[in-house]
N, C-alpha and C positions, 0 to 999 in steps of 0.2 A: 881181468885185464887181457889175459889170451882168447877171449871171447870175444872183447870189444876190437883185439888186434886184426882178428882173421876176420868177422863182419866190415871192417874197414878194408881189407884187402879183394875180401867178394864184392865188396861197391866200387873197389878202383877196377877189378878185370870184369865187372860189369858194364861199366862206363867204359874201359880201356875198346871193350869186344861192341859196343855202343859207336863209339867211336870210327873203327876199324870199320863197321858197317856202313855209316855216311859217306865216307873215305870210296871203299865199295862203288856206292849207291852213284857218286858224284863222277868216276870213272866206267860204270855201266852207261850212265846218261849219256857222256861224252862217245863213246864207243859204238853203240848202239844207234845213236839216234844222229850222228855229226855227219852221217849222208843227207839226210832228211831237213838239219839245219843249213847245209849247204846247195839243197836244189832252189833253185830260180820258180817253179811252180809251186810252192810250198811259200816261198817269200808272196807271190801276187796271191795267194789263197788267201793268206790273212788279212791282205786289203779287200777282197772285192765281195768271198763269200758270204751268203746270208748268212748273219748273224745269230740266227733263230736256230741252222742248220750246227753253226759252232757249238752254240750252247748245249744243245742235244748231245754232240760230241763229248763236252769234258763233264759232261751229268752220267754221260754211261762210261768213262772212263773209272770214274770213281769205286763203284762194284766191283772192277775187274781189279786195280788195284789193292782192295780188301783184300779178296781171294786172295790174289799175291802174295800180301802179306803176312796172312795166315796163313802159307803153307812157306814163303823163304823170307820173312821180314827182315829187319833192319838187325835183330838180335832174335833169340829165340822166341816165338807170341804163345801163348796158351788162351788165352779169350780176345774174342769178336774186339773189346774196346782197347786191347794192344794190336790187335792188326790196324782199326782204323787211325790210330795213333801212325802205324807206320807209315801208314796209305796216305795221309795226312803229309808225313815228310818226304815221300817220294812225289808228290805234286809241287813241294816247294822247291825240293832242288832239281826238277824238272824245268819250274817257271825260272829258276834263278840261271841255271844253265844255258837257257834258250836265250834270257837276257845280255848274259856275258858274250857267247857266243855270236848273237847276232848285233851285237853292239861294235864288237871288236872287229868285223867285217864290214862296217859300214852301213848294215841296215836299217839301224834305227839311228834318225837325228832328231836334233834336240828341235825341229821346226816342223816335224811329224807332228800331221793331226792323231789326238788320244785314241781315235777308232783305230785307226792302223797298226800304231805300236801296240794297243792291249790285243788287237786280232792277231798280227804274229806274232806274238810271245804266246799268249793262249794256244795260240794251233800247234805252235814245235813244243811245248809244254805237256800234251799227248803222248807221241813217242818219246820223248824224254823221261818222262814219268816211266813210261815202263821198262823204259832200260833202266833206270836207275834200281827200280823195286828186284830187276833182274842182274843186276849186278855181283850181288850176293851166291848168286847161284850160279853164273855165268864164273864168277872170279876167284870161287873158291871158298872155302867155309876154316873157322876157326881149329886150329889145331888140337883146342880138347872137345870138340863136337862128336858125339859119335855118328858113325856112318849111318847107323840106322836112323838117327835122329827126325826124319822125314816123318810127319805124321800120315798113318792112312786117309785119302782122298776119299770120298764119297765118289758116286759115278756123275750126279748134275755138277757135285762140284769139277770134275775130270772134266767135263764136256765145256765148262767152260771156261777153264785155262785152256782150254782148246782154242775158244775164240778169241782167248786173248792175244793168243801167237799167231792166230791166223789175221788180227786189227792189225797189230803191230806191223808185218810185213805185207799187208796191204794198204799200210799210210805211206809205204814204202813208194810202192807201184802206183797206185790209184792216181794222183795227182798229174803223170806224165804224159807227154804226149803220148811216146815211144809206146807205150800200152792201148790208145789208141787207133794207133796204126797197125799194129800188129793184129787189133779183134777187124780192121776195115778189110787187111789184104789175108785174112782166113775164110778158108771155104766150112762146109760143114763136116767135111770129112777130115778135115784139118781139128775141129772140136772136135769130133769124137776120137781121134788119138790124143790127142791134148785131157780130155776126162779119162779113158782111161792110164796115160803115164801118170796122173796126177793122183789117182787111187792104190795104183800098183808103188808107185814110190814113197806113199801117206801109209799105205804100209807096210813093205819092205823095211823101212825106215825103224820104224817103231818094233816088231817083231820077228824081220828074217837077219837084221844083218848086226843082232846084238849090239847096239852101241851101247855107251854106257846110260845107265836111267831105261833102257827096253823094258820092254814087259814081255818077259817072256812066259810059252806058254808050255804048261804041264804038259806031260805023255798023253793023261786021260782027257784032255781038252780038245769038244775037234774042230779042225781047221779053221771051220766055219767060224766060229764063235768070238773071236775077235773080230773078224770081217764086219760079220753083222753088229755086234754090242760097241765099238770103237772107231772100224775104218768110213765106216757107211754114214753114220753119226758127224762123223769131222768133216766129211769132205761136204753135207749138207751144208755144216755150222760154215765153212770154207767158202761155200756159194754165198750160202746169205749173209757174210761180214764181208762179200764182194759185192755184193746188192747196198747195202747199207753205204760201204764207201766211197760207190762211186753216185751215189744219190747224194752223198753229203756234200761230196764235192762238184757235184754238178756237173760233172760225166755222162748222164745220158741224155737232159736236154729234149730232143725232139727226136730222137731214133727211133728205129723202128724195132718190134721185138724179135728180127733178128739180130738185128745188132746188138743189141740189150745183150741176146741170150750170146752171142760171141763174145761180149768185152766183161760179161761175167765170168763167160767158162777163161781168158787168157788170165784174168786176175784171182780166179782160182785156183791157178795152178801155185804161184809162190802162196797162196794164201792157206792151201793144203800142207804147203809143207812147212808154214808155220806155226799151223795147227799141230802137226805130228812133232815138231822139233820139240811146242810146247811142254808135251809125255816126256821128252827124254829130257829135257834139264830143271823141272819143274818138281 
């Protein structure tokens, strides 16, 4: 009988701390991502972008939230088929989020062609999705969790929660004008302080200014070696998840490759530092 009590008790604070997770998950979404529901480029994205481009989008969204999950899911994961479980409900209350949200402003009516409403809910369903999987970690962890509870990260798997924080805040930027005008009225020397504040604060960030989640580095460690194995690494991933999203959204168009290479290096900048943010809450 005391057997069958306490088993009934680990399924309710199972389910309770299951719970408390969603709760989480639905609050990250909201937090995270309710700039990104409320820009005006982000609403005509989802009516006009190719659709081939979309799909691509929430087909590699998918991986990254695995990752996610396996390392801050929904409750604690130990195998590949509870993270996809989780990765699985952070797309839904991603989609469901986006729904509520851009219903309740006015975006979607009910005399909307189905391309339109499925293209923005699918697009803000992206950054939603990963605020939600980031919620958990963003908002706090259960109070019998232990600190160390974080499982050790592999290095490809590091590199790419890298990209995950550097998509995330480049769904941010990518889409706006404001980002385009700023790569039209920079010169080249204008890039190259812009690359390197973006490497020097990618890793300062992560290394010299201890925040919490840092990596910091041994006595015997030298200097170099985080540079080369982490900074050098993110801010490439940085460039080419700036490449990636402003091709998806149709950002370069007919430029030319200077342009290209300016409205990469401006969307590298917050994209590096949400690579490096990814190390520290991750």
């Amino acid at each position: 009988m005391a057997g069958e009590a306490a088993s009934a008790r680990d399924e309710r604070s199972e389910f309770s701390r299951f719970v408390t997770g969603l709760g989480r998950g639905v609050a990250g979404a909201l937090f995270l991502a309710l700039p990104m529901l409320m820009t005006m480029e982000m609403w005509y994205l989802g009516f006009y972008m190719a659709r081939e481009r979309l799909l691509l989008l929430l087909l590699i969204n998918i991986p990254l939230l695995v990752l996610l999950a396996h390392r801050i899911g929904f409750e604690e994961t130990f195998t590949w088929r509870e993270a996809v479980r989780d990765a699985i409900i952070a797309y839904g209350i991603g989609i469901l989020t986006s729904l509520v949200v851009l219903s309740a402003l006015g975006l979607l009516k009910g005399g909307m062609p189905a391309s339109e409403l499925v293209g923005k809910v699918a697009l803000q369903s992206v950054p939603a999705s990963i605020g939600a999987m980031l919620g958990r970690s963003q908002l706090g962890h259960d109070d019998d969790e232990d600190s160390d509870d974080a499982t050790e990260t592999r290095y490809p798997a590091e590199l790419l929660m890298m990209g995950a924080g550097a998509l995330f805040l480049s769904l941010n930027i990518a889409p706006t004008d404001e980002m385009m005008v700023l790569a039209y009225k920079m010169t080249i020397w204008h890039a190259i302080v812009v690359t390197v504040l973006s490497i020097a604060l990618m890793h300062g960030f992560v290394y010299a200014v201890s925040f919490t989640g840092g990596h910091e580095l041994s006595p015997e460690t030298p200097w170099w070696h985080a540079f080369v194995r982490f900074t050098l690494p993110g801010y490439v991933i940085a460039l080419s998840i700036s490449v990636f999203t402003l091709w998806i959204f149709e950002r370069l168009g007919d430029s030319s490759a200077v342009e290209i290479m300016l409205s990469v290096i401006v969307l590298g900048f917050p994209a590096s530092l949400g690579a490096a943010a990814a190390r520290l809450i991750l």
